[in-house]
C-alpha positions, -999 to +999 in steps of 0.1 A: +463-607-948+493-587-934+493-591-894+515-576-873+537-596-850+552-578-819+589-583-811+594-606-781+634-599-774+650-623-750+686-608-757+687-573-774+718-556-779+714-520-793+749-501-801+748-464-812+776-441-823+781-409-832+805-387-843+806-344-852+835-323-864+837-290-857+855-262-865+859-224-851+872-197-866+883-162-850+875-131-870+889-095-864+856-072-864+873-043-884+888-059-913+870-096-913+905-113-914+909-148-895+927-141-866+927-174-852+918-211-865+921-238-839+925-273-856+895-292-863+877-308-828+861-341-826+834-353-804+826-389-803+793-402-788+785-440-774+750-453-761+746-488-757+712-505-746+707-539-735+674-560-734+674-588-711+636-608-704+634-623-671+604-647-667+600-661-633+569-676-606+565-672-573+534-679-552+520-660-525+493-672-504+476-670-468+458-707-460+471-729-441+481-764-457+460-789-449+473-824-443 
């Protein structure tokens, strides 16, 4: 029998990078020469996600103790 167990994460650390290239070129209309040709350009993405589980009690009430 294959049962499915959730995750229950106390500490999660999720790290995600990314990187593009890219690369423009400028092109006279008439003749369809390169006219321009700026080096290549590099973006670089981060996105980190944390998981923390907090588990705490607290009570809450309205009577009065009795002694």
């Amino acid at each position: 029998m294959n049962i499915g167990v959730p995750e229950i994460a106390f500490f999660k650390w999720q790290r995600n990078r990314g990187v593009a290239e890219m690369r423009l070129f400028e092109f006279d209309g008439k003749t369809d020469a390169i006219v321009n040709a700026p080096p290549t350009a590099t973006g670089r993405a981060k996105l980190d996600k944390l998981t923390v589980l907090l588990i705490f009690g607290f009570t809450l009430s309205d009577v009065d103790k009795h002694e």
